[in-house]
Backbone as CSV, one residue per row, in Angstrom:
resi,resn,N_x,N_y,N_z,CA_x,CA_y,CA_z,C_x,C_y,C_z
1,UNK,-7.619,5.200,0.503,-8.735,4.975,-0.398,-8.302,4.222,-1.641
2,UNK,-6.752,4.196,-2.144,-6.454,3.782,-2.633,-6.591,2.212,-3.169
3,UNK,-6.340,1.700,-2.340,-6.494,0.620,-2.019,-7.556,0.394,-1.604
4,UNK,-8.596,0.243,-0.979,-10.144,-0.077,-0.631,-11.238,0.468,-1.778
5,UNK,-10.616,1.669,-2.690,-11.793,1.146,-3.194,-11.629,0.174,-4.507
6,UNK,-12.797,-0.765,-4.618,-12.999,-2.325,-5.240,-11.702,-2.606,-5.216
7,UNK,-11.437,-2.857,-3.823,-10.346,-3.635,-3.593,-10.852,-4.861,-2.765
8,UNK,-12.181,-4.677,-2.240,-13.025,-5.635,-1.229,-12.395,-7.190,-1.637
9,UNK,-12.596,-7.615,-3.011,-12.711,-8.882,-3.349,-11.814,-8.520,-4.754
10,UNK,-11.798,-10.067,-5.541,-11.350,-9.774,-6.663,-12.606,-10.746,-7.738
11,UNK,-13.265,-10.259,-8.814,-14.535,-10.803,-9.327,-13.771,-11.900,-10.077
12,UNK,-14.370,-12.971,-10.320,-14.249,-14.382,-11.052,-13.272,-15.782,-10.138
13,UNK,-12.940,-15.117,-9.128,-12.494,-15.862,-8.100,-12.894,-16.838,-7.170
14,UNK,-14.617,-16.513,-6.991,-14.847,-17.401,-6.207,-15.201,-18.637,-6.498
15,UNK,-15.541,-19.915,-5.609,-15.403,-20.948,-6.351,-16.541,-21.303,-6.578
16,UNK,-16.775,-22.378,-8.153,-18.224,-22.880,-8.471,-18.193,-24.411,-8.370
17,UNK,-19.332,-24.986,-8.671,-19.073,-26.384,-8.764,-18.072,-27.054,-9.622
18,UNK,-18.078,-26.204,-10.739,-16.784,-26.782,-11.898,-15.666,-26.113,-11.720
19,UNK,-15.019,-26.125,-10.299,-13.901,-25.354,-10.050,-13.151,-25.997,-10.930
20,UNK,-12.159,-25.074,-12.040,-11.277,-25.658,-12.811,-9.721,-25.110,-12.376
21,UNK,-9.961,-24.364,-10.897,-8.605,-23.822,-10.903,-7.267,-25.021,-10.486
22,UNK,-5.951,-24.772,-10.454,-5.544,-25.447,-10.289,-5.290,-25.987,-8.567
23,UNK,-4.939,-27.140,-8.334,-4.650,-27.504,-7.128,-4.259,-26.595,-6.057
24,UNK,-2.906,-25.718,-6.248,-2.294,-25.056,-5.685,-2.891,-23.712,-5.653
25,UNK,-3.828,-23.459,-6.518,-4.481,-22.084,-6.691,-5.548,-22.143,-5.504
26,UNK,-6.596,-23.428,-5.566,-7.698,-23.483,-4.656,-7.091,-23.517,-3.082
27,UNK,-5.745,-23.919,-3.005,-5.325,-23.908,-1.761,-4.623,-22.474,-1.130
28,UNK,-4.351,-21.962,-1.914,-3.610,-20.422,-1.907,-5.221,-19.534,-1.650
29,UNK,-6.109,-19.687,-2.340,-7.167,-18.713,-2.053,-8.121,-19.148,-0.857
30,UNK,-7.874,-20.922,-0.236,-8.398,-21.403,0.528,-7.924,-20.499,2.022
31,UNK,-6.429,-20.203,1.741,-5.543,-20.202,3.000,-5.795,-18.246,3.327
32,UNK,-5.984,-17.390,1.879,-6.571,-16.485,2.259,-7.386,-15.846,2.742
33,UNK,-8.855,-17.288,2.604,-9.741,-17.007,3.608,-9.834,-17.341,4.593
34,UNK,-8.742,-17.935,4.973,-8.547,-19.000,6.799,-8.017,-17.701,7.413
35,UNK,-6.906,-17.320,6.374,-5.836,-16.307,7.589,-7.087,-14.880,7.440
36,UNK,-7.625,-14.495,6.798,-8.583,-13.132,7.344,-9.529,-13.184,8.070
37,UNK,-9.642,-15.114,8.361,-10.897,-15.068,9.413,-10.349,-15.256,10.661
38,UNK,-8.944,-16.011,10.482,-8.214,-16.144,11.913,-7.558,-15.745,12.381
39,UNK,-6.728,-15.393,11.308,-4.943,-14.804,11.517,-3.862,-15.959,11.174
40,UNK,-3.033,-15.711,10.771,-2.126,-16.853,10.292,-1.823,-17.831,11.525
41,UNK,-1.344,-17.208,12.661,-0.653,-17.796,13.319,-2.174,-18.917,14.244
42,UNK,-3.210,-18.576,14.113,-4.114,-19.553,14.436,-4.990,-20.353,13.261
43,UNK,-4.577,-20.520,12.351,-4.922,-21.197,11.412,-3.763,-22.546,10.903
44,UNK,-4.054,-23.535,11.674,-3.387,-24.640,11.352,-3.995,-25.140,9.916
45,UNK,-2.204,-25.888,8.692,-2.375,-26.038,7.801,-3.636,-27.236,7.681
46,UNK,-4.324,-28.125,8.515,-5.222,-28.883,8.593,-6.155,-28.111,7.851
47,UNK,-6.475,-26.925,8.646,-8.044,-25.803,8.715,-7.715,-25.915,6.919
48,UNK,-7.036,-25.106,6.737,-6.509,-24.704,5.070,-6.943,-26.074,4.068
49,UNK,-6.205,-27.311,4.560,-6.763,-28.147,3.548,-8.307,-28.888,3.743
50,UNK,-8.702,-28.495,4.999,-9.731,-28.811,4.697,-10.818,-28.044,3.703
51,UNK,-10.513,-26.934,3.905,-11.076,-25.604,3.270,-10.910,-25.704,1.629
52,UNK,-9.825,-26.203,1.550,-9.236,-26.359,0.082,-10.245,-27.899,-0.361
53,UNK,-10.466,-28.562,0.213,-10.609,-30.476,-0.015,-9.631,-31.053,-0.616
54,UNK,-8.071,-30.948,0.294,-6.800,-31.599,0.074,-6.517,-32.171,1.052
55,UNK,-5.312,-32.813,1.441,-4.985,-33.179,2.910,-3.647,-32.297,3.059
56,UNK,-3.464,-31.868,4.532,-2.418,-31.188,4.744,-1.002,-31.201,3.887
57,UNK,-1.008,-33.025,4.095,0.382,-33.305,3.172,0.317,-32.606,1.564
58,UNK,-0.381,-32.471,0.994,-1.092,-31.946,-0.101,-0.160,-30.813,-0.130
59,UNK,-1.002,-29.880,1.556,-0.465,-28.275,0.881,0.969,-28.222,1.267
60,UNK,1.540,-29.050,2.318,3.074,-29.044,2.187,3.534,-29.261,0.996
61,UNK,3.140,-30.601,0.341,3.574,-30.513,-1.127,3.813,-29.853,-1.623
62,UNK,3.003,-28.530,-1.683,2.800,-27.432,-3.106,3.102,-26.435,-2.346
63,UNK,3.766,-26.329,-1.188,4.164,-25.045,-0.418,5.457,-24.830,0.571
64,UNK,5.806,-26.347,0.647,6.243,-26.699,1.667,6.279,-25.968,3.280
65,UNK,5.816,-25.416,3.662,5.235,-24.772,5.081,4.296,-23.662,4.732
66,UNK,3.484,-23.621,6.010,2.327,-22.395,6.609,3.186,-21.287,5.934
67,UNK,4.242,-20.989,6.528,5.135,-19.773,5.566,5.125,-19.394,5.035
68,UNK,5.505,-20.486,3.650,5.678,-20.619,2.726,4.175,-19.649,1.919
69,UNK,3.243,-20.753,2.528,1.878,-20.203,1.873,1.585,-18.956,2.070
70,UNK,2.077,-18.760,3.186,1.422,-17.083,3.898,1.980,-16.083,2.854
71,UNK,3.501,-16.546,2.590,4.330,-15.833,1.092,3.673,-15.459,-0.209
72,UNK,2.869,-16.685,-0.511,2.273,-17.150,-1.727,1.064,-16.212,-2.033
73,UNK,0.366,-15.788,-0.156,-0.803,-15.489,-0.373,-0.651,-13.480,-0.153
74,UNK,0.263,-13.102,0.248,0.672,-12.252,0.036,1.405,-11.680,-1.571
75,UNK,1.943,-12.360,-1.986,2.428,-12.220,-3.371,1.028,-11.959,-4.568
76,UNK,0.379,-12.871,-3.759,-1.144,-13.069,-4.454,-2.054,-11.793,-4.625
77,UNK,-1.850,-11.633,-3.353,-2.932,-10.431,-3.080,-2.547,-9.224,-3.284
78,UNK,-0.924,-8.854,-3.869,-0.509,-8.090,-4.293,-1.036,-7.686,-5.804
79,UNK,-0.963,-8.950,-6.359,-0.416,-8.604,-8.054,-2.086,-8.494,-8.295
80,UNK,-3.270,-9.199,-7.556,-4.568,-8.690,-7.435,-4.952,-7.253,-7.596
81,UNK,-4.405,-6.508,-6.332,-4.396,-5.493,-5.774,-3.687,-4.122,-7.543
82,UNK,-2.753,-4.964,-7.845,-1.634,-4.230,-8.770,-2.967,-4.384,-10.322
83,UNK,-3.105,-5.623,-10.476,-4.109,-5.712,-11.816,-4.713,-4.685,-11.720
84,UNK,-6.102,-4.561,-10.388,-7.104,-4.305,-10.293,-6.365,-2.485,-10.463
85,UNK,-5.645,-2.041,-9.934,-5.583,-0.978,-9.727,-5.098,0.129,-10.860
86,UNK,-4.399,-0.961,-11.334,-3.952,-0.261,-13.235,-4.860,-0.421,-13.910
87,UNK,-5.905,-1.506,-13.798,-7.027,-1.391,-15.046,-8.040,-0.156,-14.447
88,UNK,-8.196,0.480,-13.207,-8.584,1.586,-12.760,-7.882,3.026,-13.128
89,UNK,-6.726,2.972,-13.013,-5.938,3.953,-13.166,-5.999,4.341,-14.832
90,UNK,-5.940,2.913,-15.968,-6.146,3.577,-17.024,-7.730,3.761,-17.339
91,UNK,-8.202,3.267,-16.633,-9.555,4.164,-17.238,-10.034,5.286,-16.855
92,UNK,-8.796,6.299,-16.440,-8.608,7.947,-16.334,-10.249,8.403,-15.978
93,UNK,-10.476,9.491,-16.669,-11.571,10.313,-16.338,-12.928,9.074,-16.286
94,UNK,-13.120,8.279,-16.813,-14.258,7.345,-17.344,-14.103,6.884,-16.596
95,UNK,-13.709,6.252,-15.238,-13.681,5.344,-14.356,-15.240,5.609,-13.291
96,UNK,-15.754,4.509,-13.648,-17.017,4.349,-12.765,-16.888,3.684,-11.315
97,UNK,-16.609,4.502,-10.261,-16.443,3.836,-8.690,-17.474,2.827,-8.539
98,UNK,-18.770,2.888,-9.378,-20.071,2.134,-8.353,-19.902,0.984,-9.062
99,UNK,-19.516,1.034,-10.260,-19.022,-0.148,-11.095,-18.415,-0.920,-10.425
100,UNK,-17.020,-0.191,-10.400,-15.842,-0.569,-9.661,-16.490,-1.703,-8.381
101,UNK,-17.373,-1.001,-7.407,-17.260,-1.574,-6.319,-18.456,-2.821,-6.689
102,UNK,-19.187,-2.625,-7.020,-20.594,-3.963,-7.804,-19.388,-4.657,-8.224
103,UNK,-18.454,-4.440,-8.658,-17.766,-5.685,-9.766,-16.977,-6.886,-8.851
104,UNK,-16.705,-6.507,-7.285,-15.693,-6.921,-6.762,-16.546,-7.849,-5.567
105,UNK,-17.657,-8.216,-5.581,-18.523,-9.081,-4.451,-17.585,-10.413,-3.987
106,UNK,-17.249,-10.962,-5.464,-17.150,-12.563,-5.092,-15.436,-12.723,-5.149
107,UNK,-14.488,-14.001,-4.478,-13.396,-13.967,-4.329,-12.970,-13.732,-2.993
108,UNK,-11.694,-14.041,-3.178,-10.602,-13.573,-1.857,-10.645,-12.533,-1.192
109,UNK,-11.333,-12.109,0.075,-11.459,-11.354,0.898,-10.652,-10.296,1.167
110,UNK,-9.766,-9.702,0.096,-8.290,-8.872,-0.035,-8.329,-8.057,1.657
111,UNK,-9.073,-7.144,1.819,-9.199,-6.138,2.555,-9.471,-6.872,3.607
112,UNK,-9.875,-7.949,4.325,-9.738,-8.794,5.387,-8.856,-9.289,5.834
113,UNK,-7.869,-9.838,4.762,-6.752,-10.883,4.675,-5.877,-9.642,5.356
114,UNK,-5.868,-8.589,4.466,-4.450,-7.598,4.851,-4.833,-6.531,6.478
115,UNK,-6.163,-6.778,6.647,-6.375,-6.148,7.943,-6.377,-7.132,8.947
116,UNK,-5.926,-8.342,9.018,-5.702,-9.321,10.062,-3.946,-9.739,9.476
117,UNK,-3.119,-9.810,9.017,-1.936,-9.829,8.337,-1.136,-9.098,8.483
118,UNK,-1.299,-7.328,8.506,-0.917,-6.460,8.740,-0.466,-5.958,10.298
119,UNK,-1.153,-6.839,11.283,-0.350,-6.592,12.353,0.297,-7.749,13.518
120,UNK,0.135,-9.091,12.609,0.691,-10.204,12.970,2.141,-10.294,13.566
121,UNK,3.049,-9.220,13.251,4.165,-8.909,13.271,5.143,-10.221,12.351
122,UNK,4.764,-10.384,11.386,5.927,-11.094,10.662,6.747,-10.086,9.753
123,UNK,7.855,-10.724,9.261,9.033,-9.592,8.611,8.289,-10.006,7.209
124,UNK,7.810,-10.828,6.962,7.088,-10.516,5.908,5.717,-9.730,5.243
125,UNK,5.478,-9.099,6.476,4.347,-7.787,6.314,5.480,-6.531,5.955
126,UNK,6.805,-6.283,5.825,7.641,-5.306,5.135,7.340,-5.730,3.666
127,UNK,7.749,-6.886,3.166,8.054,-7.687,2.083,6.784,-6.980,1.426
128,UNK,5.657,-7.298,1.779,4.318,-7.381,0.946,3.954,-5.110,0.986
129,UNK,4.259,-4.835,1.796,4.231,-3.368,2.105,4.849,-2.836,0.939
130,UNK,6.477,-2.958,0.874,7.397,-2.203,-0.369,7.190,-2.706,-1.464
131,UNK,6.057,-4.063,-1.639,5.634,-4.530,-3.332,4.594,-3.304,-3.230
132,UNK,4.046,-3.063,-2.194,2.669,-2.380,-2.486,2.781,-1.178,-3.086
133,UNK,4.118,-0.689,-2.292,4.215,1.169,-2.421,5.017,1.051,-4.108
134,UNK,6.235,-0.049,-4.207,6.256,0.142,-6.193,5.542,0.197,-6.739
135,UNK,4.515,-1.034,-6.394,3.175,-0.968,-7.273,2.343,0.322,-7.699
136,UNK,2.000,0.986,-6.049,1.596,1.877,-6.737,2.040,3.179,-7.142
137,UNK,2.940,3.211,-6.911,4.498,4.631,-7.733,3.890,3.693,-9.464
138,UNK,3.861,2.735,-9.551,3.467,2.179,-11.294,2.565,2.781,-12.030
139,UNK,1.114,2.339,-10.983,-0.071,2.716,-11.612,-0.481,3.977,-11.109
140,UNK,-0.088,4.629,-10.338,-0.212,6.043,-10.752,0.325,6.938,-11.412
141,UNK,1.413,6.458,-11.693,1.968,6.951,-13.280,1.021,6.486,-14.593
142,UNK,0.492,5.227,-14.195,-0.136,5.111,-15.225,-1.901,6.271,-15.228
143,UNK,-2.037,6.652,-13.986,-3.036,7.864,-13.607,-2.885,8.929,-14.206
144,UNK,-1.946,9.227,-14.058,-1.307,11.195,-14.458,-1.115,10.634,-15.748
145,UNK,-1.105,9.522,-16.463,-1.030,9.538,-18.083,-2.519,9.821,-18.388
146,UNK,-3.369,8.746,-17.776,-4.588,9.148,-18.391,-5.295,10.046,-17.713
147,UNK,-4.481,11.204,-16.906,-5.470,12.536,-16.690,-6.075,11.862,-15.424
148,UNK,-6.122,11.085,-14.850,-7.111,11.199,-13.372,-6.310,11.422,-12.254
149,UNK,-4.707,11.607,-12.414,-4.237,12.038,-11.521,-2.895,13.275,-11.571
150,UNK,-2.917,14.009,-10.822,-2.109,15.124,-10.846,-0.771,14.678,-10.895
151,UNK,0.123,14.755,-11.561,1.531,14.745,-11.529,1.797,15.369,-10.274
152,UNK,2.982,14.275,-8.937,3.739,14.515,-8.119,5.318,14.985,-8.150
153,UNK,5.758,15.548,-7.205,7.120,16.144,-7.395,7.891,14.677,-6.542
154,UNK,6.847,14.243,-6.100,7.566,12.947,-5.016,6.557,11.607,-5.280
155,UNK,6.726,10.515,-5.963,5.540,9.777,-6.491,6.041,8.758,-5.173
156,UNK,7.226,8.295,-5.258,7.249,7.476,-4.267,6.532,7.495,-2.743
157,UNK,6.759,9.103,-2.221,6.305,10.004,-1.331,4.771,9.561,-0.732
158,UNK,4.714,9.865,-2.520,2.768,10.162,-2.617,2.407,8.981,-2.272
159,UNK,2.804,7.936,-2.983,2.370,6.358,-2.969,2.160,5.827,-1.556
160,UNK,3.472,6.494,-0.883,4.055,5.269,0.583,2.732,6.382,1.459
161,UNK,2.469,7.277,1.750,1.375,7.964,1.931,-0.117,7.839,1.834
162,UNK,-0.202,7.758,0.802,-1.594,6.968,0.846,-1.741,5.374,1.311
163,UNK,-0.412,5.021,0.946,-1.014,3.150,1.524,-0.903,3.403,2.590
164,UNK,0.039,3.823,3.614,-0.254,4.055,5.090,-1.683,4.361,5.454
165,UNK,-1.734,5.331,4.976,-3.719,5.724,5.079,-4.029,4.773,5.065
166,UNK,-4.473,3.839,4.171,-5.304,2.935,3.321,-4.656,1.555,4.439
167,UNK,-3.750,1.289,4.527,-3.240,0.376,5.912,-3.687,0.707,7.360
168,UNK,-3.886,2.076,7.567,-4.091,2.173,8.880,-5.872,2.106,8.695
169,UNK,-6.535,2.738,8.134,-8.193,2.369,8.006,-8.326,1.211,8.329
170,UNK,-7.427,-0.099,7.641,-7.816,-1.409,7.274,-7.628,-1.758,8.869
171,UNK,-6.355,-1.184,9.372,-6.246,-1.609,10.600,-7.148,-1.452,11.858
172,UNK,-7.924,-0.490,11.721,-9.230,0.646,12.543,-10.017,-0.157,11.906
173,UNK,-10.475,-0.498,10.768,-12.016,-0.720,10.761,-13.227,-0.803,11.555
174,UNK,-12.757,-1.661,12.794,-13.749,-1.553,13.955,-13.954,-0.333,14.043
175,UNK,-13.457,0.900,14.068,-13.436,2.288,14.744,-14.091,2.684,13.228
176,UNK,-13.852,2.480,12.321,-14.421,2.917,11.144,-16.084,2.996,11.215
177,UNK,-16.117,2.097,11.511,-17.545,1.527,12.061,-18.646,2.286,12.959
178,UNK,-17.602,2.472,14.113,-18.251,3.644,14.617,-18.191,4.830,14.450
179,UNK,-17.318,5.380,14.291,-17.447,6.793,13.923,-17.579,7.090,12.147
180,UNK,-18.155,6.248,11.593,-18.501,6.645,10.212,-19.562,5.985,9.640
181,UNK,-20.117,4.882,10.420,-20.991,4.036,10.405,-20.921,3.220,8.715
182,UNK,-19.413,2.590,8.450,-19.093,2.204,7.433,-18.578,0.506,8.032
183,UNK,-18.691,-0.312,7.326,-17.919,-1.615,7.400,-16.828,-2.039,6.250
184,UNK,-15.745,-1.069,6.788,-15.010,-1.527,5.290,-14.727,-3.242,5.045
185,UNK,-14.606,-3.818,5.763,-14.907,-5.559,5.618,-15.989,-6.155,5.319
186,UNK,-17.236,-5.336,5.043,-18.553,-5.841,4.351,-18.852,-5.544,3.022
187,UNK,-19.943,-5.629,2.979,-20.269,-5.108,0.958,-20.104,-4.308,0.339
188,UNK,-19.147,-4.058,-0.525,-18.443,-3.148,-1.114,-19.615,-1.728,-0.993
189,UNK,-20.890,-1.934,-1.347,-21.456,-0.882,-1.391,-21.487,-0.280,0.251
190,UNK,-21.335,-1.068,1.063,-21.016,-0.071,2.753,-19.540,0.656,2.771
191,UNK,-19.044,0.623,2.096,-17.954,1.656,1.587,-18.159,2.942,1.261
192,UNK,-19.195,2.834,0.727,-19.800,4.899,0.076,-19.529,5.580,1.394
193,UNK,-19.485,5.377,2.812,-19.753,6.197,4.088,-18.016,6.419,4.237
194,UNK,-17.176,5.712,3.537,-15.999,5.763,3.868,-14.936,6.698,2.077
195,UNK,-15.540,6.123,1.276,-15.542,6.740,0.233,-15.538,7.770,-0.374
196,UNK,-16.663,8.328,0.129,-17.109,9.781,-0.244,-16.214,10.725,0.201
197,UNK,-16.164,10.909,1.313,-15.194,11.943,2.545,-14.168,11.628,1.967
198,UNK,-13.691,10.437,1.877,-12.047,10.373,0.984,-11.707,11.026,-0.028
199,UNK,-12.801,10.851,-1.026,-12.509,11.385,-2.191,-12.611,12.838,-2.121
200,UNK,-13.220,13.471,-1.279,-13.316,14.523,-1.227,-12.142,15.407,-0.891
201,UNK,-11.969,14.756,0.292,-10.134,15.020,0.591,-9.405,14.778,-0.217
202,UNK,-8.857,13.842,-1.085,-8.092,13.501,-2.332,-8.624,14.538,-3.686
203,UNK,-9.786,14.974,-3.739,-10.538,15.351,-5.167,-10.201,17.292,-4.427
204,UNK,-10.650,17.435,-3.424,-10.965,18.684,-3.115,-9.735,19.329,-2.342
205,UNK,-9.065,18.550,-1.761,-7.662,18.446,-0.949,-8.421,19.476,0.280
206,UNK,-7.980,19.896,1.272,-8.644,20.399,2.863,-7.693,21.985,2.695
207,UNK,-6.763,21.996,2.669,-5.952,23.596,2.714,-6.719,24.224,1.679
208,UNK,-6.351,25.589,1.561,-6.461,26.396,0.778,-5.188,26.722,-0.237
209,UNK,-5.164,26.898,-1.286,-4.452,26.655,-2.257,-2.942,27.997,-1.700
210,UNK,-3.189,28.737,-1.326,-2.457,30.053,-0.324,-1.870,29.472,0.796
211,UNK,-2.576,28.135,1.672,-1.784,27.936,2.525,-0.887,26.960,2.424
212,UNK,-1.644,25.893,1.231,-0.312,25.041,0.597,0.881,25.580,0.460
213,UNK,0.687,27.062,-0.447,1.710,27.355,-0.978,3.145,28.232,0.289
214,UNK,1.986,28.764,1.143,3.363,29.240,2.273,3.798,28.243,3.168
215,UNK,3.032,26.964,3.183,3.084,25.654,4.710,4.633,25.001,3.486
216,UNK,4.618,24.780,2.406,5.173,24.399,1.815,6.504,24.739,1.385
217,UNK,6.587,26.303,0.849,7.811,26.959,0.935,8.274,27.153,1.929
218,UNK,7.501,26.878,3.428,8.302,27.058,4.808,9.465,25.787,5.213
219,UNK,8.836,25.214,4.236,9.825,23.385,4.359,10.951,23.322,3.459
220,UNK,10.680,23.580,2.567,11.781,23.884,1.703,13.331,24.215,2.511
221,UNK,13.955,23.843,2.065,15.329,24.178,2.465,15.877,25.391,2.162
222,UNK,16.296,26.492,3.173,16.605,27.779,2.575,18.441,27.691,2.513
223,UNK,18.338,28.007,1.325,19.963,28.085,0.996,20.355,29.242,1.528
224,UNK,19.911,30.266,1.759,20.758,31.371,2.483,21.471,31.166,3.968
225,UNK,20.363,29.695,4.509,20.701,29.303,5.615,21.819,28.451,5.546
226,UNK,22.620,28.234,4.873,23.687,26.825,5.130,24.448,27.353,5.849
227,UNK,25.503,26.475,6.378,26.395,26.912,7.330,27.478,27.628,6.503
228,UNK,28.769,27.915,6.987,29.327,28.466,6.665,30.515,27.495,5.415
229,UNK,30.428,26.559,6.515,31.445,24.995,6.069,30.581,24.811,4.475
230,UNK,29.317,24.418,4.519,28.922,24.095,3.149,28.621,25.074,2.551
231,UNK,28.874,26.320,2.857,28.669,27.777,1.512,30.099,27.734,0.933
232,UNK,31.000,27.143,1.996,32.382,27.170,1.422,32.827,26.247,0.323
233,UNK,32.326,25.182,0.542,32.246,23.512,0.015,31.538,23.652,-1.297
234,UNK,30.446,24.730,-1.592,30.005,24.689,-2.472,30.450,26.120,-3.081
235,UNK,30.875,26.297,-3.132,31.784,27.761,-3.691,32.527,27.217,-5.016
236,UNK,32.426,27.817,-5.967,32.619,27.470,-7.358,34.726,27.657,-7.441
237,UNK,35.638,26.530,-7.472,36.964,26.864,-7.123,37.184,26.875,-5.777
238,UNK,36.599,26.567,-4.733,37.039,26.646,-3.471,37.957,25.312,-3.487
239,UNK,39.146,25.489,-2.694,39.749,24.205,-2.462,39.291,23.966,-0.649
240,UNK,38.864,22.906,-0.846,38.959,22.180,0.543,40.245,21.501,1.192
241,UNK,41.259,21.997,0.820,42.363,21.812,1.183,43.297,23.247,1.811
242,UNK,42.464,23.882,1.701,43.080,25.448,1.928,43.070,25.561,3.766
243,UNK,44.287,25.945,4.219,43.850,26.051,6.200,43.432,27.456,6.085
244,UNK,42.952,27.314,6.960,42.257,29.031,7.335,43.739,29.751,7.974
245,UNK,43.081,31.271,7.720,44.411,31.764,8.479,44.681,32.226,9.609
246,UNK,43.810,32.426,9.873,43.583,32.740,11.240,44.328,32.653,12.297
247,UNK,45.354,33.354,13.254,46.354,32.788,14.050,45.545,31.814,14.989
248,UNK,46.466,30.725,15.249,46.102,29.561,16.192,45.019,28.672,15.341
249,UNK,44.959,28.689,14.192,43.622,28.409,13.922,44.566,26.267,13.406
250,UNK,45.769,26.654,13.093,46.694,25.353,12.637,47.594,24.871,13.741
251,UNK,46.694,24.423,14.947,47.641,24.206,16.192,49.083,23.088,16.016
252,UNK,48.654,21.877,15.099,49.367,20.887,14.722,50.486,21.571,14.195
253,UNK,50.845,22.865,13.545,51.399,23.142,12.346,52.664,24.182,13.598
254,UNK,52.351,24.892,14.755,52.836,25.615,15.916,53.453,24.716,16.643
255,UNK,53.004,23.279,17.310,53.026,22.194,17.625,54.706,21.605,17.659
């Protein structure tokens, strides 16, 4: 949920007649909407500059390969993803979701791009994954400052956890669809069917606060259990150089 909600788009992005962005910008957000409608690997750099109104040689210029760009547009859709999600995170208790999601109509198709991207199998879907999970170990620190989120004993934990969630939905959507009758790839407001239940799980959590607490201490590591070798190892003055005495126990030493 993390990630999906007003994560749909990013607002002031899309283009107008007085596009003033730069060259390389209109082609980077051109190529984000080629690869979420096609997939990278069927989107020849042609499609892209036409999309952009450059000529291919153009986006080699400013990219030098499909790669290259696919890099660019991942890097992109990160620090999107990272803005959008810290200016959420600090607006702690006051954060308006319906806002949130009205605000995000127009722009780069984020949640498209990364649900056709995400299983392309390039080594650069790791790359864009471990920006995601720092990112958000960031801004949810910046959460638990302003009170909308509970301090973790494991933030990294928490983080790589929810984006999996929030990655595997993106990846289901079709199935989202049916069994929730939500389109997370359509108008941010067809999100509430996917939304709600989330938050509820995240806001209300599903255990009972009794079974957290015994499912939890059952994981824990019991120190009474260590072996014998590391009760020894950790023995305050033990030398690990000491042989046992045990007859036969120093065959080398009989030998």
């Amino acid at each position: 949920m993390f990630i999906i909600l007003n994560m749909h788009s990013v607002p002031g992005a899309k283009p107008s007649p007085a596009d003033d962005r730069s060259t390389p910008a209109r082609i980077r957000d051109a190529a984000i909407r080629c690869f979420a409608e096609s997939g990278v690997d069927r989107t020849p750099v042609r499609v892209v500059a036409e999309a952009a109104g450059v000529s291919p040689a153009l986006v080699i210029h400013h990219f030098g390969s499909k790669d290259e760009l696919r890099v660019a547009c991942d890097r992109h859709v990160a620090a999107l993803i990272r803005q959008q999600k810290s200016d959420s995170m600090q607006a702690g208790a006051s954060l308006d979701p319906m806002t949130s999601l009205r605000s995000s109509r127009d722009g780069p198709p984020l949640l498209a791009y990364l649900a056709r991207t995400l299983v392309d199998g390039s080594p650069h879907v790791s790359e864009l994954l471990e920006e995601l999970v720092s990112d958000a170990v960031a801004y949810m620190a910046e959460g638990e400052a302003s009170g909308l989120l509970r301090p973790s004993d494991d933030p990294r934990g928490r983080a790589a956890v929810l984006l999996l969630w929030s990655m595997g939905a993106l990846v289901l959507h079709e199935h989202a669809a049916r069994l929730l009758g939500v389109a997370l790839l359509g108008e941010p407001e067809q999100l509430l069917g996917y939304v709600v239940p989330a938050l509820e799980v995240m806001g209300q959590g599903v255990m009972t606060p009794d079974a957290y607490d015994r499912l939890s201490a059952a994981m824990r590591p019991d120190p009474a259990a260590a072996s014998p070798n590391e009760a020894r190892a950790t023995t305050p003055g033990a030398d690990p150089t000491d042989r046992a005495t045990t007859p036969g126990a120093d065959i080398s030493q009989e030998a």
